[in-house]
C-alpha positions as CSV (number, residue, x, y, z in Angstrom):
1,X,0.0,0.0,0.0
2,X,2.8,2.5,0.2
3,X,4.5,1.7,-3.5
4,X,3.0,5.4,-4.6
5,X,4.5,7.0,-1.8
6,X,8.4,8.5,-2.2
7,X,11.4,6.6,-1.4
8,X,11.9,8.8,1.7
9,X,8.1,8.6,2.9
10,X,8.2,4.5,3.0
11,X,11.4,4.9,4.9
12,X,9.6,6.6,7.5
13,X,6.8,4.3,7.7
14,X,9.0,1.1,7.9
15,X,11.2,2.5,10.7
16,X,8.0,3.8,12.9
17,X,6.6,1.6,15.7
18,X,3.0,3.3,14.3
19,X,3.2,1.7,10.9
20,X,-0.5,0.7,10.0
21,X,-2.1,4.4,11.2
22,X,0.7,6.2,9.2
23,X,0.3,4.4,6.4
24,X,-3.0,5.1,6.5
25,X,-2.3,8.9,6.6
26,X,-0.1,9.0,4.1
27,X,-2.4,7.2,1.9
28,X,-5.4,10.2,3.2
29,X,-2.3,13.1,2.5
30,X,-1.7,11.3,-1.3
31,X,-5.6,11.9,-1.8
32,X,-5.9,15.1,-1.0
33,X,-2.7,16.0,-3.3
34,X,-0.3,17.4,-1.0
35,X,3.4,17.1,-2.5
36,X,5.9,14.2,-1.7
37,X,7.8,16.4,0.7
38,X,4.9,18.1,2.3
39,X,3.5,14.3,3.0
40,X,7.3,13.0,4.7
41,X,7.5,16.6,6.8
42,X,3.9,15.3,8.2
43,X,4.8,11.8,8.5
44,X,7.9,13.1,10.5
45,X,6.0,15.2,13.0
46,X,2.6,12.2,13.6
47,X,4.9,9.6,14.4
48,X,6.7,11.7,17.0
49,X,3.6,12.9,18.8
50,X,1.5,9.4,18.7
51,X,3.4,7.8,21.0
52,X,1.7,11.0,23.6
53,X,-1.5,10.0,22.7
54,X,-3.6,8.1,25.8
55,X,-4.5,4.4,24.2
56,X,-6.6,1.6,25.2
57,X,-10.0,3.9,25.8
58,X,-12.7,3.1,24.0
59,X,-13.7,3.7,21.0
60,X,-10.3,2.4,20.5
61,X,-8.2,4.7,17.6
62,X,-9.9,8.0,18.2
63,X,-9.5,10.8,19.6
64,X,-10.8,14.5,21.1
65,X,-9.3,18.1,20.0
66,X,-8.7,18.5,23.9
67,X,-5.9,15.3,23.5
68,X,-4.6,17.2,19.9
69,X,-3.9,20.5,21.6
70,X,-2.1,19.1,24.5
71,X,0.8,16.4,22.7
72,X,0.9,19.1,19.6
73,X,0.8,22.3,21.6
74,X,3.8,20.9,23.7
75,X,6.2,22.0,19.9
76,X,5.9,25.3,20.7
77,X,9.8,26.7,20.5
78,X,11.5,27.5,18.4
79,X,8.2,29.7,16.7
80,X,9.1,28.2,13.4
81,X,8.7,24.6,15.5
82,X,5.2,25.8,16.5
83,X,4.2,26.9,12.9
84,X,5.0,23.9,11.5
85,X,3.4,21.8,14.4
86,X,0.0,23.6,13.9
87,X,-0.2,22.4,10.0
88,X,0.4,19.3,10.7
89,X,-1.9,19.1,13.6
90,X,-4.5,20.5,11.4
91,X,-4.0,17.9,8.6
92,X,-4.4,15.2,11.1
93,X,-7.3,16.3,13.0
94,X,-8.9,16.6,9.1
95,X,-7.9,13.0,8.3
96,X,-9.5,11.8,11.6
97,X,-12.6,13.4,11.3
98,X,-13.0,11.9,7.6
99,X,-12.7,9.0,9.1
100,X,-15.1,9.4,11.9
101,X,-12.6,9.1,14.5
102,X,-12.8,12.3,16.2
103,X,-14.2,13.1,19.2
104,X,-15.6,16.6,20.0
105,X,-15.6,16.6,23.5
106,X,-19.6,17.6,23.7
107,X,-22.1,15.0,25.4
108,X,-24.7,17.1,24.3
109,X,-25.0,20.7,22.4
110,X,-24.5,23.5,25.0
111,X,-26.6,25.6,23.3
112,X,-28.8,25.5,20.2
113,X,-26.2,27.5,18.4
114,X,-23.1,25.3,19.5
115,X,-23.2,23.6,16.2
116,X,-22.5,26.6,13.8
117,X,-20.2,28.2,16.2
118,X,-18.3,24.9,16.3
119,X,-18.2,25.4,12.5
120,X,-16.9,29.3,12.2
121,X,-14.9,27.9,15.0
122,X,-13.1,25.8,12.4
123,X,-13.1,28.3,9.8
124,X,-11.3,30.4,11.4
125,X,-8.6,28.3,11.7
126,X,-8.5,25.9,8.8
127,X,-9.6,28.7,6.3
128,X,-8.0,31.9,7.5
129,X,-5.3,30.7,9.6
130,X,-6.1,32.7,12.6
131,X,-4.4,31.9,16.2
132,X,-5.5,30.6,19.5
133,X,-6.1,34.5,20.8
134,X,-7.4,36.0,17.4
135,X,-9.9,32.7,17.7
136,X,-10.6,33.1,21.3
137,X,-11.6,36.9,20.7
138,X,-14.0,36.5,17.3
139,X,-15.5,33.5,19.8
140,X,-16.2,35.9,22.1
141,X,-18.3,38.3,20.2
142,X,-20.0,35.5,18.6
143,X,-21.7,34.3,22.0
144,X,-21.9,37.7,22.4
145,X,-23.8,38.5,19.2
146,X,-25.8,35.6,19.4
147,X,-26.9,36.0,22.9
148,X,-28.4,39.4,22.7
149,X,-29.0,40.2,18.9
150,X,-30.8,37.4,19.2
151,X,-34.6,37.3,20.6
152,X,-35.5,34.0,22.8
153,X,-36.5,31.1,20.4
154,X,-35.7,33.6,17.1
155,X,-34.6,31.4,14.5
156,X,-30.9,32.2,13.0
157,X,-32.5,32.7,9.4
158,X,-34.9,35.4,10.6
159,X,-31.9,37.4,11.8
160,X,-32.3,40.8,10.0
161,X,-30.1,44.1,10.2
162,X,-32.1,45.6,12.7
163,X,-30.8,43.4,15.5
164,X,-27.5,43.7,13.9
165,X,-27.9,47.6,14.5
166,X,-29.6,47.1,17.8
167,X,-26.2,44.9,18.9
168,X,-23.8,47.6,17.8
169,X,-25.8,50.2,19.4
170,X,-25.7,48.3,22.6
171,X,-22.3,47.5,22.6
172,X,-21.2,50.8,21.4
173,X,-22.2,52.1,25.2
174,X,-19.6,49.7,26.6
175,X,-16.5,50.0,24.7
176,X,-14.4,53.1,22.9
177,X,-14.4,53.6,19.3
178,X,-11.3,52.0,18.9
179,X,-12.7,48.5,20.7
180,X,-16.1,48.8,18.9
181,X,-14.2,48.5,15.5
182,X,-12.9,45.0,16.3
183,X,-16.3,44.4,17.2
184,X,-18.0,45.3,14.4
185,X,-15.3,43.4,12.4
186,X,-16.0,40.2,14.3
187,X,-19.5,40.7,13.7
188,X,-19.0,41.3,9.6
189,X,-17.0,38.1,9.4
190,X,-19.5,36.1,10.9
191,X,-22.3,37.2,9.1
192,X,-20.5,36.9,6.0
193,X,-20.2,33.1,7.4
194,X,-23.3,32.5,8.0
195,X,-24.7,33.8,4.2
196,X,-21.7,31.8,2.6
197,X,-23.2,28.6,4.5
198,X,-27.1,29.3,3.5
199,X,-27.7,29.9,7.0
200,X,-28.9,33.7,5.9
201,X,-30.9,34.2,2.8
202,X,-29.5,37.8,2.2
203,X,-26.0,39.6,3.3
204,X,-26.3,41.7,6.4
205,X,-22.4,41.9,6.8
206,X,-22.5,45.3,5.3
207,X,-22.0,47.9,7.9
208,X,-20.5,50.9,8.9
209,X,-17.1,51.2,10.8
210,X,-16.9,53.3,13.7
211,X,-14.8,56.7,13.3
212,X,-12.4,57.0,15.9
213,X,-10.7,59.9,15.0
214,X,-12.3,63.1,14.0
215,X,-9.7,63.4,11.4
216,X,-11.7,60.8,9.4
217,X,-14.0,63.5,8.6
218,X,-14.1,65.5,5.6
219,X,-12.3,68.7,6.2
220,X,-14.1,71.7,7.3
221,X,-14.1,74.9,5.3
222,X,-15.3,78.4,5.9
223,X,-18.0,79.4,2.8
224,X,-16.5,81.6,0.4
225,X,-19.0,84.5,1.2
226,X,-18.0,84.4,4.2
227,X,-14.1,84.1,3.0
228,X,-15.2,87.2,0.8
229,X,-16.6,89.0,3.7
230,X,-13.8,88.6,6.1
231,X,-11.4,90.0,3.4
232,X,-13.3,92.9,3.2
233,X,-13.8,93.7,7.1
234,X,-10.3,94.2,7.0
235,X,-9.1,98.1,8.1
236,X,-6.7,98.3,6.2
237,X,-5.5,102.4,7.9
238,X,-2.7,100.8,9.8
239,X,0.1,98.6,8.9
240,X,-0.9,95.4,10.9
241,X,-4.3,95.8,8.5
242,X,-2.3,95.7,5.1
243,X,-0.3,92.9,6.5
244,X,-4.0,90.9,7.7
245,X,-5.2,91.5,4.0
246,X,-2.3,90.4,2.1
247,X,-1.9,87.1,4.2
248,X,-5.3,85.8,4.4
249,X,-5.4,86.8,0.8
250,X,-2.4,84.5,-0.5
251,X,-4.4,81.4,1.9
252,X,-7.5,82.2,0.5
253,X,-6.8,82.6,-3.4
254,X,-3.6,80.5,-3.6
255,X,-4.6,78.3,-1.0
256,X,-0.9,78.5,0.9
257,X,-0.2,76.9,4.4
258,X,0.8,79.1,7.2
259,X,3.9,77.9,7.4
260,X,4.1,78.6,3.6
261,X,3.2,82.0,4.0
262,X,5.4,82.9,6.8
263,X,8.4,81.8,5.3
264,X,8.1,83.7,2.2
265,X,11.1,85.7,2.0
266,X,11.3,89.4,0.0
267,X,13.3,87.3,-2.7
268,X,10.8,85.1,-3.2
269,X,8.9,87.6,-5.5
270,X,10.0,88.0,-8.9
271,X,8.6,91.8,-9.7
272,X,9.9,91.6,-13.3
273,X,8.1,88.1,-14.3
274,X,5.1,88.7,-11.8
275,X,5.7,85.5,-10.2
276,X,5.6,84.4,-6.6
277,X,8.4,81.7,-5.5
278,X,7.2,79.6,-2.8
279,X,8.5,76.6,-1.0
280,X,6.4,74.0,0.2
281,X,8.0,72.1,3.1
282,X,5.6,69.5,3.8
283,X,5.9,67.8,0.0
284,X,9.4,69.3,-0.3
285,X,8.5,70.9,-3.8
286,X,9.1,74.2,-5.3
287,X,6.2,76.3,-6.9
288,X,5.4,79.0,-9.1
289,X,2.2,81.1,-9.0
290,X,1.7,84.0,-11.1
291,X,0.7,87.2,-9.7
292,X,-1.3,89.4,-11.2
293,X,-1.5,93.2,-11.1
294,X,-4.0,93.0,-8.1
295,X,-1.8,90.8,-5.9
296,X,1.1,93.5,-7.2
297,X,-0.2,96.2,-5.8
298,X,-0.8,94.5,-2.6
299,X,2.6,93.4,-1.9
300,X,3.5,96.8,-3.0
301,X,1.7,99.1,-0.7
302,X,1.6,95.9,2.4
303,X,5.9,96.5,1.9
304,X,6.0,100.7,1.5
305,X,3.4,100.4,4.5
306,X,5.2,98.4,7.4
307,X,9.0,98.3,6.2
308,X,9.4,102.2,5.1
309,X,12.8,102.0,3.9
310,X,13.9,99.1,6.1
311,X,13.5,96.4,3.0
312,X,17.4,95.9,3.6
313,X,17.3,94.4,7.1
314,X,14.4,92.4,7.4
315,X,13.9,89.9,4.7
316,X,11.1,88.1,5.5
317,X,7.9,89.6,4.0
318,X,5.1,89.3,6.9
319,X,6.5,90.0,10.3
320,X,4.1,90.3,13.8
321,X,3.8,94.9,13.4
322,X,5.0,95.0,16.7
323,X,7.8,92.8,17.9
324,X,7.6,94.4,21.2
325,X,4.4,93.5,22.1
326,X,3.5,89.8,20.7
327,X,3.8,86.9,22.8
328,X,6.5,84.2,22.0
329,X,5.5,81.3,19.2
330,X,2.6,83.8,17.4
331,X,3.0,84.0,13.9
332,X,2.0,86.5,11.9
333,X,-0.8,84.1,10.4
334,X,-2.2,83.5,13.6
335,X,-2.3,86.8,14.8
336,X,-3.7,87.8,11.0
337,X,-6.3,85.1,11.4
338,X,-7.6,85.6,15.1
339,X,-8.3,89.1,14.4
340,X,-10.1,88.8,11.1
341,X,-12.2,86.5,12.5
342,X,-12.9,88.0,16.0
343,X,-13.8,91.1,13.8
344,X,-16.4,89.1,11.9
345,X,-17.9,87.0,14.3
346,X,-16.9,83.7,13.3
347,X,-16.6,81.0,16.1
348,X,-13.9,78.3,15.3
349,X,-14.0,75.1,17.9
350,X,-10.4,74.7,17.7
351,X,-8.2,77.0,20.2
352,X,-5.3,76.6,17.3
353,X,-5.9,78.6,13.6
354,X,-5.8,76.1,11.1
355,X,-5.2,76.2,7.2
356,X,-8.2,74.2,6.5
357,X,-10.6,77.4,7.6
358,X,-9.3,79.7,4.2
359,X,-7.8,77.4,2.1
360,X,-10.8,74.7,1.4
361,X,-13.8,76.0,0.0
């Protein structure tokens, strides 16, 4: 019976003192088309375990999952040991249960959903691989999920995406955002399960995943009417007022960061070409705007305004209009920004200006 196996294979089913219940492995491992070396690395690691296995209980030959899990969870170091333990001890737990020589463990079904949680039990690790504490987790939820989406005596099939909702609402009030998304995760997976296995006529593993961040929102922007209006409440009679314009302006029609805009430099303008040099940190790029005669003029009277004749010692183009008097770490954009805004009423919930306010619209 082992003439199709390799050279190497029947070596190691002649030398074992387990001969007939390897060979009939290796004959189950031929079947199901594993390769030649696959079959001797399995042969290997069943006839070092079998001799752990408790004998003389009856039904003789077979065996619980309780019994696997204690003489193959014993490989467990090196990791790469453990790895390959686990494949094999799946392949051999398959082969006894084709042959009907695997116990369970169960007298009797703990509950009327033991059976199908037995199964995505065995999904879960035979088709996606997952570990003992990824298993132990979806488990979790499952009994969970079941226990209180679940009305008493409602059947499995009538299952509809109201209790699902109902579920996630409840548990929502016990865990964070960032534990509910695990949840919700465990919850898709076994739904999808359930439909793949015709225990669900239609797909109710379509739902939402919890923000946890408020980053994950769409960026808020102030409306351009109001972006038009603010530029216009500007008092532009004293110098910090020319600055205000001419820096809310460039984030508002170019759409510059602050940090953009306070770095421009006097030599970043090119008067001749009309052309505004900037240097954007974040993407460490270089870009080119063109200026028209509107923008011009701006710089133009913003510069004759604050600098009057000192254009040779400061070179930075927006400074705070009185050093003397601005706290430490205030940039000329914030102090542009807070003001514009106080002066037109508009409430921001962040304490810190940001570029999102002017730029997006």
């Amino acid at each position: 019976m082992t003439e199709h196996l390799s050279r190497i294979a029947r070596r190691i089913i002649d030398g074992s003192s387990h001969r007939p219940e390897l060979t009939r492995f290796a004959t189950w491992l031929v079947a199901e088309r594993y390769a030649p070396f696959v079959v001797e690395q399995h042969l290997r690691r069943v006839d070092f375990v079998l001799g752990r296995l408790p004998r003389g209980r009856p039904p003789p030959g077979t065996y619980s999952t309780v019994q696997l899990d204690a003489v193959f969870g014993v490989e467990c170091s090196p990791r790469s040991r453990l790895y390959r333990f686990a494949g094999t001890r799946r392949a051999y737990e398959r082969f006894l249960r084709d042959c009907g020589r695997l116990r369970t463990g169960l007298t009797g079904p703990v509950d009327r959903f033991a059976t199908v949680r037995c199964q995505y039990g065995e999904f879960l690790r035979e088709v996606r691989g997952l570990g003992i504490s990824s298993r132990e987790h979806h488990a979790w939820t499952v009994a969970d999920f079941l226990t209180r989406a679940l009305r008493p005596r409602q059947r499995l099939c009538s299952l509809t995406l109201a209790d699902v909702e109902r579920f996630v609402l409840l548990r929502s009030k016990e865990v964070s955002h960032a534990s509910l998304q695990h949840t919700v995760g465990h919850v898709r997976s076994f739904l999808r399960f359930l439909h793949d296995a015709g225990e669900l006529p239609d797909r109710l593993d379509r739902l939402d995943t919890p923000r946890t961040y408020r980053g994950e929102l769409p960026p808020r922007a102030v409306p351009w009417p109001m972006v038009k209006a603010l530029l216009a409440s500007i008092d532009r009679r004293s110098k910090a007022g020319w600055r205000d314009a001419c820096v809310l302006h460039l984030a508002a029609y170019y759409g510059l960061r602050p940090s953009e805009i306070v770095a421009l430099r006097l030599d970043s303008i090119d008067w001749e070409r009309q052309v505004l040099h900037v240097h954007q940190s974040k993407t460490r790029s270089e870009l080119e705007l063109p200026l028209g005669h509107r923008r011009l003029t701006c710089f133009a009277v913003t510069f004759n305004t604050t600098r009057r004749g000192a254009l040779s010692t400061i070179q930075r183009c927006f400074t705070a209009h009185d050093v003397r008097t601005v706290p430490s770490g205030v940039t000329p954009w914030a102090t542009s920004w807070r003001s514009a805004r106080g002066r037109l009423g508009y409430r921001c919930s962040d304490a810190t200006p940001t570029a999102f306010d002017t730029r997006l619209r």
